[in-house]
MDTraj code that builds the backbone (N, CA, C; nanometers):
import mdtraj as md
import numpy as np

residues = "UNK UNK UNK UNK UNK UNK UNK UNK UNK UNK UNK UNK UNK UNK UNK UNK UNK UNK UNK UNK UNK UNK UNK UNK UNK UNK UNK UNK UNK UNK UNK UNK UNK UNK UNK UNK UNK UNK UNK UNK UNK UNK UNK UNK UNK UNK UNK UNK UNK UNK UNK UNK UNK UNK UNK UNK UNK UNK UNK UNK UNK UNK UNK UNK UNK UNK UNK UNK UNK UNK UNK UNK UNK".split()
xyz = np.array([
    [10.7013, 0.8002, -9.1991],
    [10.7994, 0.8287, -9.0965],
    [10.7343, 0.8955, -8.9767],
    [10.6079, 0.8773, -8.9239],
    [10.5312, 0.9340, -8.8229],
    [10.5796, 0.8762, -8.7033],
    [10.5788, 0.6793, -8.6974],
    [10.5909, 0.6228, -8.5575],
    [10.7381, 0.6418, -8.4650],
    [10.6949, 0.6596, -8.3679],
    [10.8224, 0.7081, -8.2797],
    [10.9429, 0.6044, -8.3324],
    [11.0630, 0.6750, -8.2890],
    [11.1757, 0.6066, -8.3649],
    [11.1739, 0.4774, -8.2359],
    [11.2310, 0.3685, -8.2795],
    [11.2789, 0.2600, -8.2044],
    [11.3554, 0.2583, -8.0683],
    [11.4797, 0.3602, -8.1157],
    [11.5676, 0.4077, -8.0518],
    [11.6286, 0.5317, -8.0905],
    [11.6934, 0.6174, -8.0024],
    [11.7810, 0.6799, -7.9648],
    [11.9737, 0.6838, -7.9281],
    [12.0045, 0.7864, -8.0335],
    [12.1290, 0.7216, -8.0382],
    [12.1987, 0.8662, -8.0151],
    [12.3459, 0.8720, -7.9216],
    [12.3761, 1.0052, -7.8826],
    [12.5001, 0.9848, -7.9147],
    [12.5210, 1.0847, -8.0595],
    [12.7162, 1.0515, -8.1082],
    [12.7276, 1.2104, -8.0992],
    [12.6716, 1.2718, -7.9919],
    [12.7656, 1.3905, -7.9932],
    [12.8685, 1.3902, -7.9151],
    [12.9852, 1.4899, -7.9929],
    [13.1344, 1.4858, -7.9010],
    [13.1970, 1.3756, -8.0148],
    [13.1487, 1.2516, -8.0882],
    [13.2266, 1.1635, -8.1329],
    [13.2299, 1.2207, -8.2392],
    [13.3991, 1.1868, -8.3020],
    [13.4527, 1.1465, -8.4466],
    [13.3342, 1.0875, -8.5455],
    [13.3891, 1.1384, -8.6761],
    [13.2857, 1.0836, -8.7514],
    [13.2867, 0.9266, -8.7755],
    [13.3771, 0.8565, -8.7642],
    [13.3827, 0.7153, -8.7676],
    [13.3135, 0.6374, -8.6432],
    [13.3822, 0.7018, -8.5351],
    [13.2818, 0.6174, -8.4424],
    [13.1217, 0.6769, -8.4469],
    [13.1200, 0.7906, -8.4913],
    [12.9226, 0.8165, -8.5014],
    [12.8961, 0.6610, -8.5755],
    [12.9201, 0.6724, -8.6725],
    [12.9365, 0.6112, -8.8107],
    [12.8409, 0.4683, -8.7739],
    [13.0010, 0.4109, -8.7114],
    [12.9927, 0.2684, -8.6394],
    [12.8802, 0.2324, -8.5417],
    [12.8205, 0.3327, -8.4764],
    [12.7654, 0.3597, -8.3886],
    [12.6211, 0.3304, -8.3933],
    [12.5860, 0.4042, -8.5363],
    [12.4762, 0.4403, -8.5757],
    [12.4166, 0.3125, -8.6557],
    [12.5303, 0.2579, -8.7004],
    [12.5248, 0.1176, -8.7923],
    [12.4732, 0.0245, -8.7297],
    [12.5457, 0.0264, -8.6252],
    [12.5398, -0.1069, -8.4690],
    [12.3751, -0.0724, -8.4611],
    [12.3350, 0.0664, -8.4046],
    [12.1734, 0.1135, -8.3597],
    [12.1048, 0.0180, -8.5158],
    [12.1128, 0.0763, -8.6051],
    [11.9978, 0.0294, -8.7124],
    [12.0262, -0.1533, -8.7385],
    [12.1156, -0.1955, -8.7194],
    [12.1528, -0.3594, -8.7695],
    [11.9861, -0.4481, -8.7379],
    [11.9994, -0.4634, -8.5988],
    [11.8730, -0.5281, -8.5794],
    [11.7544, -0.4968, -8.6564],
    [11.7274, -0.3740, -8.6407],
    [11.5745, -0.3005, -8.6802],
    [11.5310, -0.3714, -8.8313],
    [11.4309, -0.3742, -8.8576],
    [11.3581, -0.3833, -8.9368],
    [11.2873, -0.3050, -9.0648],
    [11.2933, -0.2875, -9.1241],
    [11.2491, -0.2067, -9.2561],
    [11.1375, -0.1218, -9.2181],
    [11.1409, 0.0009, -9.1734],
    [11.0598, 0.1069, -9.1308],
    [11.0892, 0.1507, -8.9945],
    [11.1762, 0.0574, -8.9448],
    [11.2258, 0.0643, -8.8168],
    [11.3091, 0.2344, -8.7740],
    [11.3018, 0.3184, -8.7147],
    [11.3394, 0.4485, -8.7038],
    [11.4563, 0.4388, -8.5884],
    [11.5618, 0.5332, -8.6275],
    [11.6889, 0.5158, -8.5201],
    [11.6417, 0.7286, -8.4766],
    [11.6742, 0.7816, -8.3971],
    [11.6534, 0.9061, -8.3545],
    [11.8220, 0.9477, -8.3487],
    [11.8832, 1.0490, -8.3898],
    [12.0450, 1.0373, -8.3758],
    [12.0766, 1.1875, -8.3053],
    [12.1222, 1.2146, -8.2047],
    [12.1432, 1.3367, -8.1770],
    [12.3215, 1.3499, -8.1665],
    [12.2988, 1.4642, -8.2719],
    [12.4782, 1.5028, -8.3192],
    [12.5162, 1.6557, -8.3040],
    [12.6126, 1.7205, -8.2954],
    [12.6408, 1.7959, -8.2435],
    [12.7433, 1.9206, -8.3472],
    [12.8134, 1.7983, -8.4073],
    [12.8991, 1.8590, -8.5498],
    [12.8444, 1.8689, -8.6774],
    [12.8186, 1.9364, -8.7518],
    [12.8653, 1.9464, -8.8936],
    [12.8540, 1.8309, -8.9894],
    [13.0165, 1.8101, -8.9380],
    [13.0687, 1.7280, -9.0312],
    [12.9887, 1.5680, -8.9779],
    [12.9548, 1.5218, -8.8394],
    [12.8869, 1.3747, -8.8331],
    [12.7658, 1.3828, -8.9031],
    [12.7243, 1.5006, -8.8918],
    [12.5477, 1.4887, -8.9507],
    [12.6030, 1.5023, -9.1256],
    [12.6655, 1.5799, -9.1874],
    [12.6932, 1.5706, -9.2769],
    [12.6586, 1.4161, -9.3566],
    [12.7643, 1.3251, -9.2922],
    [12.8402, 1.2083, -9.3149],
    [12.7248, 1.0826, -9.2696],
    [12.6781, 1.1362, -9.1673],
    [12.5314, 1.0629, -9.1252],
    [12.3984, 1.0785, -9.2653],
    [12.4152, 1.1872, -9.2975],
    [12.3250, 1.1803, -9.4152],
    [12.3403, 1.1487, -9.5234],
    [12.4666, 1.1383, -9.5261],
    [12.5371, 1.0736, -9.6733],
    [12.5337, 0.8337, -9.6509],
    [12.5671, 0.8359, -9.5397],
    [12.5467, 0.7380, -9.4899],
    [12.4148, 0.6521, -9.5052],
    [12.3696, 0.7271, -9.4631],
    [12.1936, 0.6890, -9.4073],
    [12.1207, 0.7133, -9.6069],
    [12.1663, 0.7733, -9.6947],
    [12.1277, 0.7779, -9.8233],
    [12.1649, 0.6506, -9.9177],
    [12.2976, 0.6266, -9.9007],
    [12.3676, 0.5541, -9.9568],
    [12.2791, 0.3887, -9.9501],
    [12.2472, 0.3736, -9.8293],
    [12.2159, 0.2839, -9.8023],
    [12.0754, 0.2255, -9.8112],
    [12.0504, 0.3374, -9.8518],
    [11.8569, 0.3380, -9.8993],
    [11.7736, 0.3538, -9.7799],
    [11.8296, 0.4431, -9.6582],
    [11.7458, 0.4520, -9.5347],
    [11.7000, 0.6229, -9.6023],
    [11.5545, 0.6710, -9.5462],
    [11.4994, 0.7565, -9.5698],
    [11.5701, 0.8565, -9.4121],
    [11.6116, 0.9815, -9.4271],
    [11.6642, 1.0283, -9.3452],
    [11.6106, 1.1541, -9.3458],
    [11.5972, 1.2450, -9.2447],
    [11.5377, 1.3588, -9.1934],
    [11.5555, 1.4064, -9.1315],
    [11.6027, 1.5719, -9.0933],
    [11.6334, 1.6247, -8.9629],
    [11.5152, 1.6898, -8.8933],
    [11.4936, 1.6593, -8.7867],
    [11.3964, 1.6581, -8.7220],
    [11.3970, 1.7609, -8.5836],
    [11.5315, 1.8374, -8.5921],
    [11.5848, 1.9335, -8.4816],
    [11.6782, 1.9741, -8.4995],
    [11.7241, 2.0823, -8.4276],
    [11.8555, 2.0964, -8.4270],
    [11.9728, 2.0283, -8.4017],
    [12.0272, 1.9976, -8.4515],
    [12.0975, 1.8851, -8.4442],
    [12.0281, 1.7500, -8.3884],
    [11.9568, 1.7194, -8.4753],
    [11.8875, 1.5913, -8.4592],
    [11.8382, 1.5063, -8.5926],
    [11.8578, 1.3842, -8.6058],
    [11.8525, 1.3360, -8.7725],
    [11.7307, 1.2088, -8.7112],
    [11.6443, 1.1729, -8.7684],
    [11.5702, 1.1025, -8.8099],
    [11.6006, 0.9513, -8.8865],
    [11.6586, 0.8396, -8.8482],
    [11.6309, 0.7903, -8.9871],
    [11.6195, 0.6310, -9.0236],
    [11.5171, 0.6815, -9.0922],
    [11.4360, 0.4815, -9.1002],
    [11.4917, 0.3751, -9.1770],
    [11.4960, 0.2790, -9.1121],
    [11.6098, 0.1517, -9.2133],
    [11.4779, 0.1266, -9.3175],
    [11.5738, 0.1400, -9.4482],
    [11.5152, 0.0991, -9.5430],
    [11.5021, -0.0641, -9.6077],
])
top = md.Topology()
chain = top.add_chain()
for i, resn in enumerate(residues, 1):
    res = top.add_residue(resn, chain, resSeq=i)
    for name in ("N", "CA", "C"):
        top.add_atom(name, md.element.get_by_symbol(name[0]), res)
traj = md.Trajectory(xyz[None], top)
């Protein structure tokens, strides 16, 4: 998980569903090692972002304050 992420994705201020959707849309294309960068603001999206991003077999990491890391698996 060293190479810069692909993209950058900014769901702060949003509901956890549209992060959600959001974040889904960012990783679809990418490729298996492919890195999304997510900057969130609540709690509860990063929460739900990491539960998300697990579920799905992406390796996930917070990498800042309010900032998540995370590579399509």
């Amino acid at each position: 998980m060293g190479a810069s992420p692909h993209a950058t994705v900014d769901v702060r201020d949003m509901l956890c569903a549209q992060a959600l959707a959001t974040v889904a849309r960012a990783l679809a294309p990418l490729r298996a090692g492919d890195a999304v960068e997510v900057r969130c603001n609540a709690e509860d999206v990063q929460r739900d972002l990491l539960i998300f991003a697990k579920d799905r077999g992406h390796a996930v990491r917070v990498t800042g304050q309010a900032v998540l890391r995370i590579e399509k698996g």
